[in-house]
C-alpha positions in Angstrom: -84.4 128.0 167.9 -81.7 128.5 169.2 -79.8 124.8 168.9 -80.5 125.1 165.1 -78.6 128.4 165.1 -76.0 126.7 166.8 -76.0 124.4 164.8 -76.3 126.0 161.6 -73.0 128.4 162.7 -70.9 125.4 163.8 -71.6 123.7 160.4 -70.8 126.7 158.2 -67.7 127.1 160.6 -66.5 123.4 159.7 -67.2 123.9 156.1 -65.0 127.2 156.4 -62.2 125.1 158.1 -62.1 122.6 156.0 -61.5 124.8 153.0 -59.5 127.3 154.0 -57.0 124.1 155.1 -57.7 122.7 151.5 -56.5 125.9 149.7 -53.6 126.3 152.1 -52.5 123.4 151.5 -53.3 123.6 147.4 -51.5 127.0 147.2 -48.3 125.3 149.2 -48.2 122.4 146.8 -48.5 125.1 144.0 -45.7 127.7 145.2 -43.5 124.7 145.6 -43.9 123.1 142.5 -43.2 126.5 140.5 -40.2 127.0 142.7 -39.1 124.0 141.4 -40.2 124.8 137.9 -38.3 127.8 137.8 -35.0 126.6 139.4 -35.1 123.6 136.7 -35.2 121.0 139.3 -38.1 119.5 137.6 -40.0 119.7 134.1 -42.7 121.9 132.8 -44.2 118.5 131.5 -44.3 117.2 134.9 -45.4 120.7 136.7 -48.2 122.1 134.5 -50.8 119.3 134.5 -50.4 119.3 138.2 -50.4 122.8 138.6 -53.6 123.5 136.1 -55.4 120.2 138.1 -55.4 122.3 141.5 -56.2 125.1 139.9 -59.1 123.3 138.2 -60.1 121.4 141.7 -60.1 124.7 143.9 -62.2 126.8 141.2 -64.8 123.9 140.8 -64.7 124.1 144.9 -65.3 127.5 145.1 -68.0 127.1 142.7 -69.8 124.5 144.5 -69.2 126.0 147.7 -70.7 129.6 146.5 -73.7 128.0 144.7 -74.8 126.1 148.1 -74.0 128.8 150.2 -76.2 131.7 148.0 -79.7 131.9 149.1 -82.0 134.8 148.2 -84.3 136.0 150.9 -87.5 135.5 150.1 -89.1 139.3 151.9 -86.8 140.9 149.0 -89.6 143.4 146.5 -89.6 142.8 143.1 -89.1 145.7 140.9 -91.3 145.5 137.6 -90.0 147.7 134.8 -92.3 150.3 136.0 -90.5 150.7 138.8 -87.5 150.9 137.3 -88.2 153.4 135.4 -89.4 155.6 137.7 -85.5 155.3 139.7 
């Protein structure tokens, strides 16, 4: 029991690692290519697909990463609309 806790906290700790480095790293490449977008240094042509692709990659990870991660318990009541009515 208590090796698959381990185990089960050192894998969600990778899978936190390894995204928080991802965003870090998408959020750099983003702050520098709008720098550079706003200083005219490079074109809104060459910026904005780039920009709106790591946008698109770390909301389609978050996604993922939120949908594998939500599990209901299964001890949780469930309320019928009687119940609900009475508060």
């Amino acid at each position: 029991m208590l090796k698959e806790m381990n185990e089960s906290y050192m894998e969600r700790r990778n899978e936190f690692w390894q995204n928080f480095g991802l965003f870090t790293i998408i959020i750099v490449i983003i702050i520098v290519l709008t720098v550079l977008l706003l200083k005219g240094k490079i074109s809104s042509e060459a910026a904005m697909p780039i920009i709106a692709g790591l946008g698109s990659f770390a909301a389609g990870k978050v996604i993922t990463s939120v949908k594998n991660n939500t599990t209901a318990p299964d001890n949780l009541p469930i309320r019928t609309t009687e119940d609900k009515s009475q508060g």
